[in-house]
PyMOL CGO cylinders between C-alpha atoms (Angstrom):
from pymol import cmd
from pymol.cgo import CYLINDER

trace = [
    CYLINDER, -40.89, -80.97, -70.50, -37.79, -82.19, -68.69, 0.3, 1, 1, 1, 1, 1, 1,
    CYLINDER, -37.79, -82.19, -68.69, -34.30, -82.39, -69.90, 0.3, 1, 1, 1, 1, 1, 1,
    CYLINDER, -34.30, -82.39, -69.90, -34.02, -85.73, -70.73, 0.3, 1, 1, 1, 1, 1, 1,
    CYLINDER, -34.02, -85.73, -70.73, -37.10, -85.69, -72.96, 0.3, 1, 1, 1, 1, 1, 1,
    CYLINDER, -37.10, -85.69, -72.96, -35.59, -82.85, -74.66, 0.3, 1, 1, 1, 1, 1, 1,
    CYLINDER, -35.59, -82.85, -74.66, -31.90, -83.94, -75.05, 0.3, 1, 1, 1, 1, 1, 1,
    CYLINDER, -31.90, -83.94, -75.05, -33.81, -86.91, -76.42, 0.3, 1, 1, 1, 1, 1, 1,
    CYLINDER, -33.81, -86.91, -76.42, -35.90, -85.16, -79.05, 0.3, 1, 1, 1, 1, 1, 1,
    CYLINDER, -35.90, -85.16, -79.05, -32.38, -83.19, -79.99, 0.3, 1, 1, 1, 1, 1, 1,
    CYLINDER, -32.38, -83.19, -79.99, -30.55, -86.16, -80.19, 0.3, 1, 1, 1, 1, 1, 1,
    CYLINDER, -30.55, -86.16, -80.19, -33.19, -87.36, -82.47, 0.3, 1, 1, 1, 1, 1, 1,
    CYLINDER, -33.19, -87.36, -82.47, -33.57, -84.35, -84.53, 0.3, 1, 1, 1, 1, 1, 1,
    CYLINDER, -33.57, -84.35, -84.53, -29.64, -84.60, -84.81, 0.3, 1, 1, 1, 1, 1, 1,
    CYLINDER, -29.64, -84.60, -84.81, -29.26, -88.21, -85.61, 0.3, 1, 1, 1, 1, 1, 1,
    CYLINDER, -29.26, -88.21, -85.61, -32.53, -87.86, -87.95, 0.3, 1, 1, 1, 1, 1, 1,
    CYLINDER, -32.53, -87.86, -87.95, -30.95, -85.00, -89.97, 0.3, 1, 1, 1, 1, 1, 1,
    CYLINDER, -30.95, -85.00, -89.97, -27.31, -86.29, -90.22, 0.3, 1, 1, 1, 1, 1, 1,
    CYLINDER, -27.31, -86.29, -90.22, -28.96, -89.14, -91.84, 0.3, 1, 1, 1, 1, 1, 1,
    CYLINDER, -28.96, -89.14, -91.84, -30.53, -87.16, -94.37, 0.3, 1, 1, 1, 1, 1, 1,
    CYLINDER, -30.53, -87.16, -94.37, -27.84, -85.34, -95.46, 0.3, 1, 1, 1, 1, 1, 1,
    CYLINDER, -27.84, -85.34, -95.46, -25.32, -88.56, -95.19, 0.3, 1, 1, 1, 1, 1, 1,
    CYLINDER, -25.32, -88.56, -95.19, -28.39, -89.65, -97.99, 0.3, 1, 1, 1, 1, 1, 1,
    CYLINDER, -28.39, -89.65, -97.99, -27.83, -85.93, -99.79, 0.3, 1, 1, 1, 1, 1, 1,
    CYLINDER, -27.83, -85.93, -99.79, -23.89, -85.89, -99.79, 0.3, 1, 1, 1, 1, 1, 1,
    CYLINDER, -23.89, -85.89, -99.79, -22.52, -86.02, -103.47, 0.3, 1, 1, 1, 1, 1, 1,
    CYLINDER, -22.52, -86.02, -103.47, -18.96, -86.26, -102.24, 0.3, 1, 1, 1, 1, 1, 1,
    CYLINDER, -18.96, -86.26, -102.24, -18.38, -89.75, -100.35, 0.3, 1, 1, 1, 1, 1, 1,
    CYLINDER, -18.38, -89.75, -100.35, -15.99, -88.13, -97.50, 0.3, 1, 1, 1, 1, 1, 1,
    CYLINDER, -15.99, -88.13, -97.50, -18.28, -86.07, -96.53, 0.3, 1, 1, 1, 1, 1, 1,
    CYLINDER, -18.28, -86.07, -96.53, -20.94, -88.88, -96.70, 0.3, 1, 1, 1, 1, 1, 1,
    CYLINDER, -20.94, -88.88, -96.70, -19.26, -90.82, -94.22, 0.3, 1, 1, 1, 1, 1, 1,
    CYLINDER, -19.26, -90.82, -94.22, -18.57, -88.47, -91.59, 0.3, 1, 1, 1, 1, 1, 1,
    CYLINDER, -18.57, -88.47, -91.59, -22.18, -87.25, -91.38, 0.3, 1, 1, 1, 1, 1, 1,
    CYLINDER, -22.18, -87.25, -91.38, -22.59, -91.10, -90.86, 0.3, 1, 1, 1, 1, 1, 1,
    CYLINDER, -22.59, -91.10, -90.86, -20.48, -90.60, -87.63, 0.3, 1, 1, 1, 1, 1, 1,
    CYLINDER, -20.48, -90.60, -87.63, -22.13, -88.09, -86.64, 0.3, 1, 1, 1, 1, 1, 1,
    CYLINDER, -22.13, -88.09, -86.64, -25.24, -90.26, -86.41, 0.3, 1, 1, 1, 1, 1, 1,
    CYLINDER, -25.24, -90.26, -86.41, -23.16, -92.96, -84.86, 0.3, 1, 1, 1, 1, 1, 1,
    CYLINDER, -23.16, -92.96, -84.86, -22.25, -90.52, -81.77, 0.3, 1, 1, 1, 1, 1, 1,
    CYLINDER, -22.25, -90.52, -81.77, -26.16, -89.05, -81.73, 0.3, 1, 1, 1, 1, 1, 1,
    CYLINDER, -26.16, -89.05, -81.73, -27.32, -92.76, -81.58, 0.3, 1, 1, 1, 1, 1, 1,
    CYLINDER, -27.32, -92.76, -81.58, -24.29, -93.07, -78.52, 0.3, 1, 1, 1, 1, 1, 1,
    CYLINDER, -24.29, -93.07, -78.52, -26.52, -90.46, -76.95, 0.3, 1, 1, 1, 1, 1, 1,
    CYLINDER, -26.52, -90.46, -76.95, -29.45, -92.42, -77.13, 0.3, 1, 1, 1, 1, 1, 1,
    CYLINDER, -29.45, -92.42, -77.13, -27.53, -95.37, -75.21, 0.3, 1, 1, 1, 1, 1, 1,
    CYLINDER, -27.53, -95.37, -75.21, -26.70, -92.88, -72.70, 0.3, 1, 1, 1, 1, 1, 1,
    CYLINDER, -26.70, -92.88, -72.70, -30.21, -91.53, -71.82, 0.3, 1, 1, 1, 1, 1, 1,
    CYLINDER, -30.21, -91.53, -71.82, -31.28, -95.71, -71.61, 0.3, 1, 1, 1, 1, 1, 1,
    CYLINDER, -31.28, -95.71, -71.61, -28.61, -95.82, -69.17, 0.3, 1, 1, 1, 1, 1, 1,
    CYLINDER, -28.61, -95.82, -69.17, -25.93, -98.27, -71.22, 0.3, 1, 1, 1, 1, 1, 1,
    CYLINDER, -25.93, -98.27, -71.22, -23.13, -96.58, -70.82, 0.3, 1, 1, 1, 1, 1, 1,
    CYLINDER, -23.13, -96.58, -70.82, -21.14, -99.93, -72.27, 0.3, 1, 1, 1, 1, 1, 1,
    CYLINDER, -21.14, -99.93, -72.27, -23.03, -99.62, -75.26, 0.3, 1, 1, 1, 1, 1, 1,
    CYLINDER, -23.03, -99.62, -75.26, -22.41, -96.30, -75.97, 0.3, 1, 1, 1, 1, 1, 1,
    CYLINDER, -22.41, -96.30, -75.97, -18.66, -96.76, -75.27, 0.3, 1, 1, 1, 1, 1, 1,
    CYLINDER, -18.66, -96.76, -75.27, -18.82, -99.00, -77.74, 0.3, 1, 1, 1, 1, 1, 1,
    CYLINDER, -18.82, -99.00, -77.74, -20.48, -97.78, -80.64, 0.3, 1, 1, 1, 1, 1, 1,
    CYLINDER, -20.48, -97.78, -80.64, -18.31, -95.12, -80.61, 0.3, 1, 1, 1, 1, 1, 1,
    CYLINDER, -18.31, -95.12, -80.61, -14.75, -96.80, -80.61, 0.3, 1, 1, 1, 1, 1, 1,
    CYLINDER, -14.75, -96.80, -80.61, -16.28, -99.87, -82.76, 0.3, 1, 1, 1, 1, 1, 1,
    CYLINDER, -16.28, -99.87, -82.76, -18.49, -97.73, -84.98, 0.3, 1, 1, 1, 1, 1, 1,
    CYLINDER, -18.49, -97.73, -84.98, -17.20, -94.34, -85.16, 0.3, 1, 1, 1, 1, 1, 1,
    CYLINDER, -17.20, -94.34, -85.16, -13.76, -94.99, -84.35, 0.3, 1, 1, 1, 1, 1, 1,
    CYLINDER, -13.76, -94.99, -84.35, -13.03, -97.77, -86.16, 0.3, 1, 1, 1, 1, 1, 1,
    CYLINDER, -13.03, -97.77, -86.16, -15.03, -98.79, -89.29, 0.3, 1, 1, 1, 1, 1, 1,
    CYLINDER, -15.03, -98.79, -89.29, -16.14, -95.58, -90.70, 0.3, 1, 1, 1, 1, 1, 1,
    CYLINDER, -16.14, -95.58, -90.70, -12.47, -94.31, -90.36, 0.3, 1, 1, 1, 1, 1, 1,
    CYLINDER, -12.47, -94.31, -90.36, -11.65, -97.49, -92.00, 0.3, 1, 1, 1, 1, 1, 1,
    CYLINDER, -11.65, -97.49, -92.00, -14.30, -96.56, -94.24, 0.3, 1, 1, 1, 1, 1, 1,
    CYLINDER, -14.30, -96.56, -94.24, -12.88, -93.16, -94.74, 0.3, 1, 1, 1, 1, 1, 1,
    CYLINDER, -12.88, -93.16, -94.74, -9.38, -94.49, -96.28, 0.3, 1, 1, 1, 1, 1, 1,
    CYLINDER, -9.38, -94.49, -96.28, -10.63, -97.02, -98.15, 0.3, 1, 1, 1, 1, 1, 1,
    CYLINDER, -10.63, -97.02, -98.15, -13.03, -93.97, -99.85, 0.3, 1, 1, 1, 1, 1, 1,
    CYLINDER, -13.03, -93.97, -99.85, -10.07, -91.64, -99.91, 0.3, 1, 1, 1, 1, 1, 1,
    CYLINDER, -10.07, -91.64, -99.91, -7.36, -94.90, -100.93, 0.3, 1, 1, 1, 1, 1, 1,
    CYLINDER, -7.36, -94.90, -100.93, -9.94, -95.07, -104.37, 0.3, 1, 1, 1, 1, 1, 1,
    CYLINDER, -9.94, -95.07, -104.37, -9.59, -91.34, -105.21, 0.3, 1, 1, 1, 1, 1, 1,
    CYLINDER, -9.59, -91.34, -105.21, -13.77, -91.54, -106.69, 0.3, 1, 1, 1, 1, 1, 1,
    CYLINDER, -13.77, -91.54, -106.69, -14.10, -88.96, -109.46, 0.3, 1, 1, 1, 1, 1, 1,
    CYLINDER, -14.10, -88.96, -109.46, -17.20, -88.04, -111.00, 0.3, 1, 1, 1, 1, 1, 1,
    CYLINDER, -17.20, -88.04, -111.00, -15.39, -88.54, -114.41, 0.3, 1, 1, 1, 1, 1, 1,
    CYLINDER, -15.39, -88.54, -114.41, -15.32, -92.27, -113.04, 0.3, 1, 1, 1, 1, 1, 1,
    CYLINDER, -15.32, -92.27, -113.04, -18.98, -92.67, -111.88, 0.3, 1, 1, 1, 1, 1, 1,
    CYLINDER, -18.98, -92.67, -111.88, -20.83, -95.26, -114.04, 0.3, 1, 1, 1, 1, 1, 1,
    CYLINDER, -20.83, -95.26, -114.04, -23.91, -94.18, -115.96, 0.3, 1, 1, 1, 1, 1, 1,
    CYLINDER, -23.91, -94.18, -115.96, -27.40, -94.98, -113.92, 0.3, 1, 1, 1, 1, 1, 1,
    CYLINDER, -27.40, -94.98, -113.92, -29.40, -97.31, -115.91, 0.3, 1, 1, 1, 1, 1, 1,
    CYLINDER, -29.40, -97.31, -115.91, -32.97, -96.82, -116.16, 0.3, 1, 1, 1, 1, 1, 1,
    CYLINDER, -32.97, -96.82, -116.16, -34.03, -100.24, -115.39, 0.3, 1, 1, 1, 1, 1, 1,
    CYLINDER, -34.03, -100.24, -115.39, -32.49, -100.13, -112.00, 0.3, 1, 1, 1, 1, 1, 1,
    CYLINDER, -32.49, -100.13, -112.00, -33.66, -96.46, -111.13, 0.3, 1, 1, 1, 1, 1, 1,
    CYLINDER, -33.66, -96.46, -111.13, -37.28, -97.95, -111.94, 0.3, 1, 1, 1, 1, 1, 1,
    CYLINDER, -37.28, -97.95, -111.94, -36.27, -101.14, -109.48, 0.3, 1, 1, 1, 1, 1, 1,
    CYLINDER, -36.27, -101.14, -109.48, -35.33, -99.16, -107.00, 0.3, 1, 1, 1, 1, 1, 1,
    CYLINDER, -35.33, -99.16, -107.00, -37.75, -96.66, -106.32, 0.3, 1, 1, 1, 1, 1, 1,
    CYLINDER, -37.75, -96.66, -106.32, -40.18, -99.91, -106.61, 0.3, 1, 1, 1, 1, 1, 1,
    CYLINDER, -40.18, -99.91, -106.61, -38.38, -101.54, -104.18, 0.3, 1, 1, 1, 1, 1, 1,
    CYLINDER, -38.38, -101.54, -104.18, -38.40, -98.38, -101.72, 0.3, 1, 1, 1, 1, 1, 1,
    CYLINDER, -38.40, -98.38, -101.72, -42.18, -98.34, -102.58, 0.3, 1, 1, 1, 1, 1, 1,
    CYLINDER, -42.18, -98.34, -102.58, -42.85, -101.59, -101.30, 0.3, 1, 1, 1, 1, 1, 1,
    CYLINDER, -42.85, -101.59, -101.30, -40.22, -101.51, -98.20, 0.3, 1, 1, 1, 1, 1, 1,
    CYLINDER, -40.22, -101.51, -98.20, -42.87, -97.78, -97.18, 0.3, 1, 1, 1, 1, 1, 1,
    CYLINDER, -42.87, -97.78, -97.18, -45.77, -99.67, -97.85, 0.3, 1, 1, 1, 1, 1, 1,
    CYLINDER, -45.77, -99.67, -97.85, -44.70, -102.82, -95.55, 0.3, 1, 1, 1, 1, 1, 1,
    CYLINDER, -44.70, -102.82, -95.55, -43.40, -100.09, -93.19, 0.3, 1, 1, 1, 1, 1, 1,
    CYLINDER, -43.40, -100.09, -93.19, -47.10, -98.16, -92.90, 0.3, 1, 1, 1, 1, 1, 1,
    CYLINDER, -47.10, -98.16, -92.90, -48.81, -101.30, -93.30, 0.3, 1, 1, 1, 1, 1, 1,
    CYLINDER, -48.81, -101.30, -93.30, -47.13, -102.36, -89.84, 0.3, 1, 1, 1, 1, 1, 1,
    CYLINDER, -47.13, -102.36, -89.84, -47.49, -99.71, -87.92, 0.3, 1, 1, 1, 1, 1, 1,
    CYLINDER, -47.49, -99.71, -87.92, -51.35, -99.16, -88.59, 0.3, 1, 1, 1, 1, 1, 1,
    CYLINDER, -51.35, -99.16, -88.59, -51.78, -102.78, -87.65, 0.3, 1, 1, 1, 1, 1, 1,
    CYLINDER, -51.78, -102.78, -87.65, -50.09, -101.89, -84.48, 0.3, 1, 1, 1, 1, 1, 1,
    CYLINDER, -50.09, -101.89, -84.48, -51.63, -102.27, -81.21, 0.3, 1, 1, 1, 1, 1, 1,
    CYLINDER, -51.63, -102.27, -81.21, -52.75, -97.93, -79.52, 0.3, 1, 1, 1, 1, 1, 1,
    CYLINDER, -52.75, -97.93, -79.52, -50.87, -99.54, -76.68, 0.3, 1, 1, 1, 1, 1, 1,
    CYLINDER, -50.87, -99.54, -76.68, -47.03, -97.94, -76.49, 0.3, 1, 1, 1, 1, 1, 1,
    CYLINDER, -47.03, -97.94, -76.49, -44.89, -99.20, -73.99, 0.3, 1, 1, 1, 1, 1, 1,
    CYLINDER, -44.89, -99.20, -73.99, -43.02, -96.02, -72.70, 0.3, 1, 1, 1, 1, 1, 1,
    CYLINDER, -43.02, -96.02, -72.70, -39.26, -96.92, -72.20, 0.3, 1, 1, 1, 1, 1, 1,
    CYLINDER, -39.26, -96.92, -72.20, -38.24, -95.57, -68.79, 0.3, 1, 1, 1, 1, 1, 1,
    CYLINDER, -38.24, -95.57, -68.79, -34.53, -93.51, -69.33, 0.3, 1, 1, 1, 1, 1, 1,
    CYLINDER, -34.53, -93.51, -69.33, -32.10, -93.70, -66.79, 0.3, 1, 1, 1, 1, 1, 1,
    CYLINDER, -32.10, -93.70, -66.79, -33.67, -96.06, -64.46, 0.3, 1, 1, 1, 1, 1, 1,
    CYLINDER, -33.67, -96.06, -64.46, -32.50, -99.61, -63.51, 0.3, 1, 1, 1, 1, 1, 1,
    CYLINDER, -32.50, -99.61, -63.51, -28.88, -101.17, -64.39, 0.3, 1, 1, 1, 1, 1, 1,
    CYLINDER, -28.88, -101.17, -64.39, -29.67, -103.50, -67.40, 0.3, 1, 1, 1, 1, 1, 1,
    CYLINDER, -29.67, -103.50, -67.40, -27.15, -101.77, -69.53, 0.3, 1, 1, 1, 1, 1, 1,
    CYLINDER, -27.15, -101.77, -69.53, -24.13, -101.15, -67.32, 0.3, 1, 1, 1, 1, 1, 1,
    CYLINDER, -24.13, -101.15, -67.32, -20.69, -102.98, -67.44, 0.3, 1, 1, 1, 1, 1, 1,
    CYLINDER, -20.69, -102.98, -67.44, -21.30, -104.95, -64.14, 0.3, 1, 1, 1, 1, 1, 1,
    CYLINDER, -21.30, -104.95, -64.14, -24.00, -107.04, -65.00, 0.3, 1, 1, 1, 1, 1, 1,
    CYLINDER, -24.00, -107.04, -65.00, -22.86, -107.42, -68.86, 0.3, 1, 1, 1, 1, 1, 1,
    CYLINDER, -22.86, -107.42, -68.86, -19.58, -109.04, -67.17, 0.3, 1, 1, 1, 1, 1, 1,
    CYLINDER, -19.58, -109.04, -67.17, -21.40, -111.03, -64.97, 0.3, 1, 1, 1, 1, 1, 1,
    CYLINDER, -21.40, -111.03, -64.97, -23.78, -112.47, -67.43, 0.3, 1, 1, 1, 1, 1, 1,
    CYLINDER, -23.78, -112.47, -67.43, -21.26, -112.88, -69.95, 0.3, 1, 1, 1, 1, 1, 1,
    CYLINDER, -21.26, -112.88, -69.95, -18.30, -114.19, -67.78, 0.3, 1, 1, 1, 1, 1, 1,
    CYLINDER, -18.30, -114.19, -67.78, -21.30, -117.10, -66.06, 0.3, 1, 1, 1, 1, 1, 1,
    CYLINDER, -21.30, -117.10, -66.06, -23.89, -117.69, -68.79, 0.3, 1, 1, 1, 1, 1, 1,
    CYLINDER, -23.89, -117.69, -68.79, -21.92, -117.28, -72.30, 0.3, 1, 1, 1, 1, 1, 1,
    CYLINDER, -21.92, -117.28, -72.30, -18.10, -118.16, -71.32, 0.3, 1, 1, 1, 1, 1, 1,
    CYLINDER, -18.10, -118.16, -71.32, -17.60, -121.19, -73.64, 0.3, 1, 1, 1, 1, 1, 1,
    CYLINDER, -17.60, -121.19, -73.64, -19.05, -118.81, -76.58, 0.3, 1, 1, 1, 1, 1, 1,
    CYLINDER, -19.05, -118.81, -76.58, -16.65, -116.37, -75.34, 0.3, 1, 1, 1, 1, 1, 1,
    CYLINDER, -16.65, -116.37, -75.34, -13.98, -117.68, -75.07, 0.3, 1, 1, 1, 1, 1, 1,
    CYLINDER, -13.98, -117.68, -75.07, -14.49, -119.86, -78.52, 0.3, 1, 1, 1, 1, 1, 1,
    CYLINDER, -14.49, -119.86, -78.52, -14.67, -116.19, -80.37, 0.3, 1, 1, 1, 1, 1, 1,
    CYLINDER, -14.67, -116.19, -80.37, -11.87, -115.52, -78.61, 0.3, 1, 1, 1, 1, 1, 1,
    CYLINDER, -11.87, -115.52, -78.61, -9.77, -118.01, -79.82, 0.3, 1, 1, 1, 1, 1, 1,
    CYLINDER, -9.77, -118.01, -79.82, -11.52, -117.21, -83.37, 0.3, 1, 1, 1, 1, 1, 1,
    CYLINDER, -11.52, -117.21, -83.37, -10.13, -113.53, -83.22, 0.3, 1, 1, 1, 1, 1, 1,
    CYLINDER, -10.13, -113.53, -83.22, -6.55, -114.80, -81.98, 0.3, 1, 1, 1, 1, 1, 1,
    CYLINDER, -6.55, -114.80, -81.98, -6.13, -117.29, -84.78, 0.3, 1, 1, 1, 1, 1, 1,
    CYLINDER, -6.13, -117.29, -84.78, -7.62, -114.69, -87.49, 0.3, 1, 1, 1, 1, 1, 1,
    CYLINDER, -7.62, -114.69, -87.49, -4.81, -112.16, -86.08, 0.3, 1, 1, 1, 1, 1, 1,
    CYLINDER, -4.81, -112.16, -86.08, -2.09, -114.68, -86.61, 0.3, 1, 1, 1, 1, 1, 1,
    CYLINDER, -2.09, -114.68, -86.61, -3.29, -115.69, -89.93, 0.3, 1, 1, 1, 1, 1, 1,
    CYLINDER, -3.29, -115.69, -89.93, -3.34, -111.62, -90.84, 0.3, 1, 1, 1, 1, 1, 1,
    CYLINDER, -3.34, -111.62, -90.84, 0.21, -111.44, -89.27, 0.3, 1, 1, 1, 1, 1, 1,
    CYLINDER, 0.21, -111.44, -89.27, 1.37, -114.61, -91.54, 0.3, 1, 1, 1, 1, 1, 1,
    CYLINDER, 1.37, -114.61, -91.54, 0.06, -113.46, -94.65, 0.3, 1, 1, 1, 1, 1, 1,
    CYLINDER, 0.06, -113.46, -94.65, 1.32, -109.78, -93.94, 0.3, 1, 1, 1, 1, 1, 1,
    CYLINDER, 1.32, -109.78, -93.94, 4.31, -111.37, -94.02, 0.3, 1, 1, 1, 1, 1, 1,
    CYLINDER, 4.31, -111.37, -94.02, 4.88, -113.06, -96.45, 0.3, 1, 1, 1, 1, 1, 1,
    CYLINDER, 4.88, -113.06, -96.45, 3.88, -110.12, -98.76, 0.3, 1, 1, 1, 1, 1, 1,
]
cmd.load_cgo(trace, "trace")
């Protein structure tokens, strides 16, 4: 076993049992920063695929941004268990009916699956660095670019003009 397989299968383990206990945290702070902690094992993952820019990026978009946003909003509400509503019934029985079906669909695909696995070669080639992202985005997908740029500039101003007048 080399070291890549096995800083894969620990970034799995890690991003695998985060998850879980994001699932198992009573207390919503806590919740949410097990979520990062997925959010930087999956930023592993990028790195062994060799996309650096990806991984960059799901941590300041991801981990740095929305989950801390995330993280006041939780902590802005001040939760309570006084204030938790009362589980109905009805929807328990929903949802674990609806998870039911979702595994079922879920093991139903993947015994239909083709024996054949494609094996994803790590750290070879340069699909996922900044270079060729620029140059595919700056030749093929510039009017879309620079249309969502425009988008984000005008949704800052309107945020600016609204802060304001508050």
């Amino acid at each position: 076993m080399n070291i890549l397989s096995l800083l894969f299968y620990i970034l799995s383990a890690m991003a695998v049992g985060s998850a879980i206990m994001m699932l198992l945290s009573k207390n919503p702070v806590k919740s949410i920063l097990w979520l990062i902690v997925v959010f930087f094992a999956i930023s592993g993952h990028y790195i062994l695929l060799n996309a650096q820019f990806l991984a960059v990026v799901n941590i300041i978009v991801y981990a740095g941004a929305i989950m801390v946003l995330f993280l006041f909003v939780v902590m802005l509400m001040n939760l309570n268990s006084t204030v938790e509503p009362v589980k109905n019934f009805r929807m328990q029985l929903i949802g674990i009916i609806s998870g039911g079906a979702l595994f079922l669909i879920i093991l139903s695909s993947l015994m239909k699956g083709e024996g054949k696995a494609q094996l994803v070669q790590m750290r070879v080639g340069d699909a996922g660095l900044i270079k060729n992202l620029g140059n595919v985005l700056f030749t093929n997908y510039v009017l879309p670019f620079e249309i969502a740029s425009i988008l984000f500039l005008s949704a800052m101003i309107g945020a600016v003009v609204i802060g304001k007048k508050a």
